[in-house]
ROSE-4610 file (N, C-alpha, C; in Angstrom, 1 decimal, always signed):
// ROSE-4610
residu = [X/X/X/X/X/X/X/X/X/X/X/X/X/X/X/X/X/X/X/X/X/X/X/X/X/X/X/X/X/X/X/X/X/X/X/X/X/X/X/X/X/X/X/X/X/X/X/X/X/X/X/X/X/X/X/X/X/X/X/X/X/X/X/X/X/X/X/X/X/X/X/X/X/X/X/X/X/X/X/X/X/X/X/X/X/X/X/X/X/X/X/X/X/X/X/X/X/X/X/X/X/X/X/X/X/X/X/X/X/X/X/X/X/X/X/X/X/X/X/X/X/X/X/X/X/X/X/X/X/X/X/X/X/X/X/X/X/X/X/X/X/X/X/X/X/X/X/X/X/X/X/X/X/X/X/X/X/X/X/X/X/X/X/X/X/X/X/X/X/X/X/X/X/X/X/X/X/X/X/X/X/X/X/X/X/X/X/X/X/X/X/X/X/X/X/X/X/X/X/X/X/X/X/X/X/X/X/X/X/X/X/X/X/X/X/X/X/X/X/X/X/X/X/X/X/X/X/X/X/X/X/X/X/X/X/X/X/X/X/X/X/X/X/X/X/X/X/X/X/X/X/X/X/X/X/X/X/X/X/X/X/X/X/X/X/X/X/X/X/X/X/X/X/X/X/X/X/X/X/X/X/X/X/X/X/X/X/X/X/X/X/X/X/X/X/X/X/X/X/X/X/X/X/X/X/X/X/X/X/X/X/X/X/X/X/X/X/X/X/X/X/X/X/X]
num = [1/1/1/2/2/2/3/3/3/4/4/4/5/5/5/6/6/6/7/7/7/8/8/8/9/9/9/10/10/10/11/11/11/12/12/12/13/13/13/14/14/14/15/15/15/16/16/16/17/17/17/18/18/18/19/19/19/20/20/20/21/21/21/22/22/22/23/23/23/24/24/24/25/25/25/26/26/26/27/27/27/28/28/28/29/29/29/30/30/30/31/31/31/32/32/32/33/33/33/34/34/34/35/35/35/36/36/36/37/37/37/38/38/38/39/39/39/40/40/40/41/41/41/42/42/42/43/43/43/44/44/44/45/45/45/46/46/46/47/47/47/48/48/48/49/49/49/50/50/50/51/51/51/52/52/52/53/53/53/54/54/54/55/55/55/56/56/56/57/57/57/58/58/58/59/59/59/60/60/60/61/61/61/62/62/62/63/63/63/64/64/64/65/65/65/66/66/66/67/67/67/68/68/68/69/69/69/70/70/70/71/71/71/72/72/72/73/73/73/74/74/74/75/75/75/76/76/76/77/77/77/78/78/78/79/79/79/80/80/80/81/81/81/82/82/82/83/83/83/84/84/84/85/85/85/86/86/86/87/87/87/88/88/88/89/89/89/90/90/90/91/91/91/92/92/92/93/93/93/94/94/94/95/95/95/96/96/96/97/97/97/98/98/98/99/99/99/100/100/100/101/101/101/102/102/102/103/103/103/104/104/104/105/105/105/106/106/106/107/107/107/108/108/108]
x = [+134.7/+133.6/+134.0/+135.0/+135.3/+135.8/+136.7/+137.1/+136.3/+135.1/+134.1/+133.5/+133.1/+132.7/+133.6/+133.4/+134.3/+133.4/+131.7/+131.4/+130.5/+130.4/+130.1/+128.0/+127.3/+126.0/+125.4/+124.1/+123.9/+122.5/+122.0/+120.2/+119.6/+118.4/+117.9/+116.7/+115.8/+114.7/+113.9/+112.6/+111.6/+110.9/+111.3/+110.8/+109.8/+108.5/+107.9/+107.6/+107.7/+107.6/+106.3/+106.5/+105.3/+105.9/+105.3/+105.6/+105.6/+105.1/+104.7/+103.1/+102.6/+101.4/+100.7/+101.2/+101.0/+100.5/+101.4/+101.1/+102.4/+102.0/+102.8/+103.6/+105.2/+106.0/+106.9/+107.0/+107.7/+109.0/+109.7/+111.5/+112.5/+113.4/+114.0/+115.6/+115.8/+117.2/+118.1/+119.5/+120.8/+120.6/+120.4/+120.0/+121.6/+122.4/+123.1/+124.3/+125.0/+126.3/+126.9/+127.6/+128.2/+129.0/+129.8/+130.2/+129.6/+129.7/+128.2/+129.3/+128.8/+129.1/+127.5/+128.5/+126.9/+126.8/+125.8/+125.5/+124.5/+124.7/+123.1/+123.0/+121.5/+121.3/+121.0/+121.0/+120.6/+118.9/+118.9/+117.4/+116.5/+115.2/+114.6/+114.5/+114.9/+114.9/+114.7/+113.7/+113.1/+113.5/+114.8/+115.1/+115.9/+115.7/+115.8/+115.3/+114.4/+113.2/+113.3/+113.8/+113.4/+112.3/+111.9/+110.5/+110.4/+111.2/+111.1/+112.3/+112.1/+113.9/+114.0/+113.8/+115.0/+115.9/+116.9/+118.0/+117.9/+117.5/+117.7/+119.1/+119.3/+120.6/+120.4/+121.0/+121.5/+123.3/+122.2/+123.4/+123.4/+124.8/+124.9/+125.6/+125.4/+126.0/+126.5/+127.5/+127.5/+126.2/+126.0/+125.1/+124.9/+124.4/+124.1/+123.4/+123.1/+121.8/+121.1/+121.6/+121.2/+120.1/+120.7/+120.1/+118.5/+118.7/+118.2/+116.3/+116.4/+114.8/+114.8/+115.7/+115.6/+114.0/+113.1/+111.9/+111.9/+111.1/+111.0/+109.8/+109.7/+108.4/+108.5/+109.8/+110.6/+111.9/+112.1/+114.1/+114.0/+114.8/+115.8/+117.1/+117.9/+119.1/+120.0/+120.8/+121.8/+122.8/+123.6/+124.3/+124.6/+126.3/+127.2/+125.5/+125.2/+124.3/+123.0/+122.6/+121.6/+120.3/+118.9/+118.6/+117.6/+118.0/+117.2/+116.3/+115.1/+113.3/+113.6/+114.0/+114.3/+113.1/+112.6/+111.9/+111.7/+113.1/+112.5/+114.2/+113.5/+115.4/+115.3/+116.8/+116.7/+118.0/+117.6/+118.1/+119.2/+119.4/+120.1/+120.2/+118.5/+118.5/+118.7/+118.6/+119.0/+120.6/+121.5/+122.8/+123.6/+122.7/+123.7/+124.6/+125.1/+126.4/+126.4/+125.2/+125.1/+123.5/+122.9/+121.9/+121.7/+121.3/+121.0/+119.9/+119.8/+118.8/+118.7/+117.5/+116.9/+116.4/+116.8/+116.0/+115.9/+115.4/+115.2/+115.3/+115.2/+115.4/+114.4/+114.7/+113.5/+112.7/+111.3/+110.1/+109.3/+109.4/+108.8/+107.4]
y = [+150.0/+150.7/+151.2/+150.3/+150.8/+152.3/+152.9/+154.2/+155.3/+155.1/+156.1/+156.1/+155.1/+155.0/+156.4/+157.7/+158.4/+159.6/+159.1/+159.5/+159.0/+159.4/+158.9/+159.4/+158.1/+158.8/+157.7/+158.2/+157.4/+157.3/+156.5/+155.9/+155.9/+156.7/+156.9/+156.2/+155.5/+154.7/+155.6/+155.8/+156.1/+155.3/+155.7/+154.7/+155.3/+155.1/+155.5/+154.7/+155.9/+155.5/+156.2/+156.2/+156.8/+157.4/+158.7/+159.1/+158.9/+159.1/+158.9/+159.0/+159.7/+159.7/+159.0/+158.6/+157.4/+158.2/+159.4/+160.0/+159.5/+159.3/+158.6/+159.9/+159.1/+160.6/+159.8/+160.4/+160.3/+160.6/+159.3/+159.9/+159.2/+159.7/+159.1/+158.7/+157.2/+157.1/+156.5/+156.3/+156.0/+154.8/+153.8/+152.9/+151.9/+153.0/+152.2/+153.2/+153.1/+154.3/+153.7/+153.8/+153.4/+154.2/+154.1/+154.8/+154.9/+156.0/+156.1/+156.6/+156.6/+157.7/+158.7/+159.6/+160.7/+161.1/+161.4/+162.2/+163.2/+164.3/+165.3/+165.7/+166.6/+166.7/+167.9/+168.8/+170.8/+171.1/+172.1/+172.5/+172.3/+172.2/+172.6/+174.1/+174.4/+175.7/+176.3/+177.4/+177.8/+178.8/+179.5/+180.6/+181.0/+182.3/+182.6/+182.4/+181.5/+181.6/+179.8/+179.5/+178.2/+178.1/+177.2/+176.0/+175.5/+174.6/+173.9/+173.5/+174.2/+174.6/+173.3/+172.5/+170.8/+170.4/+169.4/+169.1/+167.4/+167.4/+165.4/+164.9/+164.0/+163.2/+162.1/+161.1/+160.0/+159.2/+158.4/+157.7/+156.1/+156.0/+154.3/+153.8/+152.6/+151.9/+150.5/+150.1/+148.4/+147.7/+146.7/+145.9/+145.2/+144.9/+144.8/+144.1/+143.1/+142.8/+143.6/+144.7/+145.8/+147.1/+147.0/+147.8/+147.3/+145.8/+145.4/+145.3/+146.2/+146.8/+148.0/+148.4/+149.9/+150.2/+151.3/+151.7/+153.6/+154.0/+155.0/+155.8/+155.0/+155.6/+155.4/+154.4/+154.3/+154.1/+155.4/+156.0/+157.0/+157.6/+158.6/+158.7/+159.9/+159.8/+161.0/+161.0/+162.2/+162.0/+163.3/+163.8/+165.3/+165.1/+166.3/+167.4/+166.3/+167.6/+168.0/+167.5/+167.6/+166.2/+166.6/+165.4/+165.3/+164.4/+163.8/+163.0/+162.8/+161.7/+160.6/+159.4/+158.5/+158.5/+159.1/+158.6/+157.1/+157.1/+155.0/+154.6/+153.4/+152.7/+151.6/+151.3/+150.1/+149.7/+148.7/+147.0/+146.6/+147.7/+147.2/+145.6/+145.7/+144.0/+143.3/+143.1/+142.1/+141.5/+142.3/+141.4/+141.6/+142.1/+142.2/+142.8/+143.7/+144.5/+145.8/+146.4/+147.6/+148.1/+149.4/+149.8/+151.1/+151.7/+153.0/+153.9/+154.8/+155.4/+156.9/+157.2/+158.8/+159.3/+160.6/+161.1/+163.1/+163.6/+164.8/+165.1/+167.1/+167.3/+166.5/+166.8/+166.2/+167.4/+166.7/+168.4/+167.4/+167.2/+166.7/+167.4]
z = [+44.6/+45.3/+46.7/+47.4/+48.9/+49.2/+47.8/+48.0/+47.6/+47.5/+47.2/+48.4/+49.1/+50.6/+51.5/+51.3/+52.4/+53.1/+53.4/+54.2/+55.0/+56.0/+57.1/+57.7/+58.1/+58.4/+59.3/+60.5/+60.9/+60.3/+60.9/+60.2/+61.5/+61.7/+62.9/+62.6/+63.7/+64.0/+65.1/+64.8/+65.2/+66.2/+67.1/+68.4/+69.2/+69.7/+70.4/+71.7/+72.8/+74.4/+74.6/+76.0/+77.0/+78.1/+78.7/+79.6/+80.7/+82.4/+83.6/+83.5/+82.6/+82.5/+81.5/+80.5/+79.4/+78.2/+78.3/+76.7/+76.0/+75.0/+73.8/+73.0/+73.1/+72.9/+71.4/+70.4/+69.2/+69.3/+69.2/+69.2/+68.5/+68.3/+67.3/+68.0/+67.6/+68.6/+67.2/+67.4/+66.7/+66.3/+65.0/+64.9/+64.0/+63.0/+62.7/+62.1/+62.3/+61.6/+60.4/+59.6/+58.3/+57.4/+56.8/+55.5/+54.5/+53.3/+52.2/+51.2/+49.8/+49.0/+48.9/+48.4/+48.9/+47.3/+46.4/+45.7/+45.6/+45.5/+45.2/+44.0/+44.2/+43.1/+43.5/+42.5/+42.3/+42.7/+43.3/+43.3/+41.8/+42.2/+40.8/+40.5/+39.5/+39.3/+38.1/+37.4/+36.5/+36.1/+35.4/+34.6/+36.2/+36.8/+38.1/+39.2/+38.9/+40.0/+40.7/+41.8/+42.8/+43.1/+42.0/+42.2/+43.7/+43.5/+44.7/+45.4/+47.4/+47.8/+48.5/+48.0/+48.4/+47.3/+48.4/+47.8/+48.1/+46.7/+46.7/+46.8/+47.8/+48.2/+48.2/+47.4/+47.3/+48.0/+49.1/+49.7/+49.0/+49.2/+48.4/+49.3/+50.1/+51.1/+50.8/+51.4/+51.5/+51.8/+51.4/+52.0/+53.4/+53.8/+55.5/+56.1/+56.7/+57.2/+58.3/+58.6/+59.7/+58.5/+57.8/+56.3/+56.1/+55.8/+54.9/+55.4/+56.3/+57.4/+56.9/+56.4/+55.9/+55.2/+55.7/+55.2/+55.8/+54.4/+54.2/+55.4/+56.5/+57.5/+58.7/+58.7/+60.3/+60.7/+59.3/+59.4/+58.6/+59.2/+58.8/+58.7/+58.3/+57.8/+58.3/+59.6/+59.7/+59.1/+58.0/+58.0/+58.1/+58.3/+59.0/+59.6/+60.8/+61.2/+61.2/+59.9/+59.2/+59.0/+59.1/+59.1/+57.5/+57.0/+56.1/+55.9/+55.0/+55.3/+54.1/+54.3/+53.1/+52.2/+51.2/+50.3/+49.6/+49.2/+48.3/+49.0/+48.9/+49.0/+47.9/+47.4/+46.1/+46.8/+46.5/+46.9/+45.7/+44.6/+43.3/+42.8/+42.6/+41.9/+43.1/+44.3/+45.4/+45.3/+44.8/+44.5/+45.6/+46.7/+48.0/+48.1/+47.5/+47.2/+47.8/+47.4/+47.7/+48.0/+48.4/+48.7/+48.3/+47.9/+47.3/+48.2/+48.8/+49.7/+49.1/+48.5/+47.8/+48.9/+49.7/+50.6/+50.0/+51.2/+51.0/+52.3/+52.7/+53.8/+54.5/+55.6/+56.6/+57.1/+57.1/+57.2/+58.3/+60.0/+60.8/+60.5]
């Protein structure tokens, strides 16, 4: 499994501060970097016509105890650039090996 690991992402965390004035500001800082295998998947698409214009990506990681807080509502996912919204994560049976993360673009 280590040679399929050959790309690279970080997992961002949703932290919220306060201003000087004590408005509450939404931000997102660097929470963990790692190697991944990446898989995607094709738009949905009907004869000629795009249903619907996302691209589901599946990342598979080593296991981690930095991971294992992984939640679909207080992370996200950069790659090369781009940021992605974790939908589900699977745990693969709890065998500690690996972690599986389904996301899509990210739509703040």
């Amino acid at each position: 499994m280590i040679d399929r690991l050959n790309e690279k992402i970080t997992f961002q965390k949703n932290a919220i501060s306060s201003d000087e004035f004590g408005n509450r500001i939404q931000d997102w800082e660097d929470y963990f970097t790692c190697w991944c295998y990446v898989d995607t998947r094709p738009k949905n698409e009907s004869g000629d016509v795009v249903i619907k214009d996302e691209r589901s990506i599946t990342f598979e990681v080593r296991f981690c105890s930095a991971l294992q807080a992984i939640t679909s509502t207080e992370y996200r996912v950069k790659f090369h650039d781009e940021l992605y919204g974790i939908e589900s994560v699977d745990m693969m049976n709890w065998s500690r090996k690996s972690i599986k993360i389904l996301c899509g673009r990210w739509r703040p």
